[in-house]
N, C-alpha and C positions, 0 to 999 in steps of 0.2 A: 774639224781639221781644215773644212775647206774656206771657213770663217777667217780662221788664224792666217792662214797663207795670204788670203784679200789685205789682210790689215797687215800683214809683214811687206807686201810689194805696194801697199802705198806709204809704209812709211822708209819703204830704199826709194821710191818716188820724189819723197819729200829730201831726202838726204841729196840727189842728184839737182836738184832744183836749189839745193842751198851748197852752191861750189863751195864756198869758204867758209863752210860751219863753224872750224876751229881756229876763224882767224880773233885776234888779238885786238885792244885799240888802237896798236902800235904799228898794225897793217892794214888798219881798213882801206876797202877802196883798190880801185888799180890804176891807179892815176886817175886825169883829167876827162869828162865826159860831159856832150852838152846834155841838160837835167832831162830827165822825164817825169813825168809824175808819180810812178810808181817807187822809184829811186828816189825823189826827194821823200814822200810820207814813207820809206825804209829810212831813211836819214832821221825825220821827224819823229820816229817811236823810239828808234837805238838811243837817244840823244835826250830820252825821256821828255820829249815836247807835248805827247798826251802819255796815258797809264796803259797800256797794252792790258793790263790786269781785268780792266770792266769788259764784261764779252762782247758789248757790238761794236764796241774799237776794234778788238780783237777779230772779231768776224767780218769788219769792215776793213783792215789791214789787211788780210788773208783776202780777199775778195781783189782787192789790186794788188797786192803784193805775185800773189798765187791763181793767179786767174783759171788757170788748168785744173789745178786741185780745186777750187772753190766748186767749181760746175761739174767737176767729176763724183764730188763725196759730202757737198755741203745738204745733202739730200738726207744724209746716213749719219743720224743722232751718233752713233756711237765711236764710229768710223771720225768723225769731224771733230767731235771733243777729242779725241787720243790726238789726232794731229796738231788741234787747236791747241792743245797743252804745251806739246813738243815745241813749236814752234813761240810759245810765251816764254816757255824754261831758256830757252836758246836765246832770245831777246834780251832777255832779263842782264842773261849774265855777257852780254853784251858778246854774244860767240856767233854770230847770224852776220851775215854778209852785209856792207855798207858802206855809200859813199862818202865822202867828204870833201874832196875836191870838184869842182865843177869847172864847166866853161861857157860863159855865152858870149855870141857878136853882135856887136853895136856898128851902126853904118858915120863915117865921119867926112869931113872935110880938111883938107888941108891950105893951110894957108901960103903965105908965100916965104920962103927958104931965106932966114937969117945968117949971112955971110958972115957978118964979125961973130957970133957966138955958133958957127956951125952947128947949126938946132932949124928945126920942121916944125913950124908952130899948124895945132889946130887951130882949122877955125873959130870965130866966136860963134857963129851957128851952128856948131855941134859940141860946145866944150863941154869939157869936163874939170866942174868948178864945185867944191864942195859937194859933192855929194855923197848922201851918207846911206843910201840902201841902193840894192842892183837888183832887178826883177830876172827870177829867173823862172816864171811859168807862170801864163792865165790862161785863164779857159777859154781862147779862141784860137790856141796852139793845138785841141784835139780835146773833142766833148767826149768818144766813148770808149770804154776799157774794153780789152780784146774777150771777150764775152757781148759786146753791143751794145752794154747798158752805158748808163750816165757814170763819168769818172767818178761821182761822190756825193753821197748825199750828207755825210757826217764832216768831210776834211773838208776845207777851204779849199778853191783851187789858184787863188791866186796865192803863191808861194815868193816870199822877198828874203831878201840875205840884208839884213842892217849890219852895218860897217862899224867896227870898231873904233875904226876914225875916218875921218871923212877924205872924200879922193878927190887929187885935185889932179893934173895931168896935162898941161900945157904943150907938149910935143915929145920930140926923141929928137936925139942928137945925131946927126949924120956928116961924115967927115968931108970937109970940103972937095976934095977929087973923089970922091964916089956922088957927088948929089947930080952931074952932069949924066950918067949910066941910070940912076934913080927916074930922073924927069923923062930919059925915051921909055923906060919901063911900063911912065907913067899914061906917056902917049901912045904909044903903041898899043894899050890897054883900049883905047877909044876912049877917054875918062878925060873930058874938057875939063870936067868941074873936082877934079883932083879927088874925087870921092876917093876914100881908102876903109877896108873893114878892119876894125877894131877888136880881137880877141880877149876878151877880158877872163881871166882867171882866178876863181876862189877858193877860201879853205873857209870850214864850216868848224866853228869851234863849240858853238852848243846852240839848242834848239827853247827859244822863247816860246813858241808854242802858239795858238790862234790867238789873234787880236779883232775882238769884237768892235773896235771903238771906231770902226770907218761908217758912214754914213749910208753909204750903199752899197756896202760889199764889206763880208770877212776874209783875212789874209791870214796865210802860215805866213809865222817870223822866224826863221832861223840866224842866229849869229855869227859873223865871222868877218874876215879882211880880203882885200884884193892882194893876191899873191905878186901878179906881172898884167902887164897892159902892152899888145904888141899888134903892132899894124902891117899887115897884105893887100896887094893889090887884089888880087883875084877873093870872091866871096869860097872859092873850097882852102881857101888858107895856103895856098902851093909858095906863093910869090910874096916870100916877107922882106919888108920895107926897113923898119928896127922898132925899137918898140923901151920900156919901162919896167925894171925889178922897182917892185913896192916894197914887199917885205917877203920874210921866207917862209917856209911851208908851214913849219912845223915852230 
């Protein structure tokens, strides 16, 4: 009996750890969130970019996914397979909590304020000119999972989103009697060199999976497009400038 009860309060354990068990793929995610590594390999399995089915994916997914349960029960053969299962079945049928939108910032430059076409060009030293993947994690963002060990000895840790089509983004349009209120914005910020940060936003449409083919390093590929492209003065994003719809979410 006192068996049963252990393995019934860790798997309500498990059920409180996976808020949105019975969400949909029509609701993954809860908006935009800058990546972590744990949340992109949830991305990378949902998304089937490895097979959750082989166990030490499985055991190495739950290890950062689950870092609490891992070190609480990965001890207890029988205890770990019952959750290890649960948490595959859940996977599978794609009913496990996951993100898909992300967001990361890029630091940029701004060039100087086009009058006849009221538009803010970047600079050429920081453009954004064809480009066809966006980095959204390596490993000198944070070596160890909340357990203390090394983030991974199976997943890659440098993780990229390859673009569906390549981004180009020469500036944002800003209306002639606002760019005078923009420029004390800009000064008043302390910011000679018109630095401005860049929020770039994506949607993650399927997961390529590790790419062996780099010379000194393995990378997760995952796939998808730049949603919007939007520029702040200030790096906590308070103070926005205007910014770029790419394309839409969905």
């Amino acid at each position: 009996m006192k068996r049963y009860v252990a393995v019934f309060l860790v798997f309500m354990s498990l059920s409180l750890s996976v808020q949105t068990a019975q969400a949909s793929m029509t609701d993954v995610g809860e908006g935009y969130a800058r990546p972590t590594f744990a949340e992109l390999i949830q991305t990378l399995i949902l998304l089937n970019g490895f097979d959750i089915n082989e166990p030490k994916i499985a055991d190495e997914y739950m290890r950062i996914v689950y870092c609490d349960l891992y070190r609480r029960n990965f001890g207890n053969d029988v205890i770990w397979d019952k959750i290890k299962n649960q948490v595959i079945v859940r996977a599978l049928k794609k009913r496990e909590y996951f993100r898909v939108r992300y967001e990361v910032i890029g630091i940029f430059n701004l060039g100087r304020y086009d009058f006849k076409n009221e538009f803010f060009p970047i600079s050429d030293k920081t453009s954004i000119s064809n480009v066809g993947s966006v980095s959204l994690y390596s490993p000198g963002e944070q070596s160890l999972d909340c357990g203390g060990n090394n983030l991974s000895s199976m997943f890659p840790q440098n993780v990229v989103l390859e673009l569906n089509e390549p981004l180009t983004v020469r500036g944002f349009h800003v209306p002639h009697q606002n760019v005078e209120k923009m420029m004390v914005r800009i000064q008043e910020a302390g910011n000679p060199n018109r630095q401005v940060y860049g929020r770039i936003r994506v949607f993650v449409t399927d997961a390529k999976g590790p790419d062996m083919s780099k010379s000194n390093y393995s990378q997760i590929v995952l796939n998808g497009r730049v949603v919007s492209v939007d520029f702040f003065i200030d790096p906590f994003l308070t103070k926005p400038l205007g910014g770029v719809q790419i394309s839409k979410e969905q």
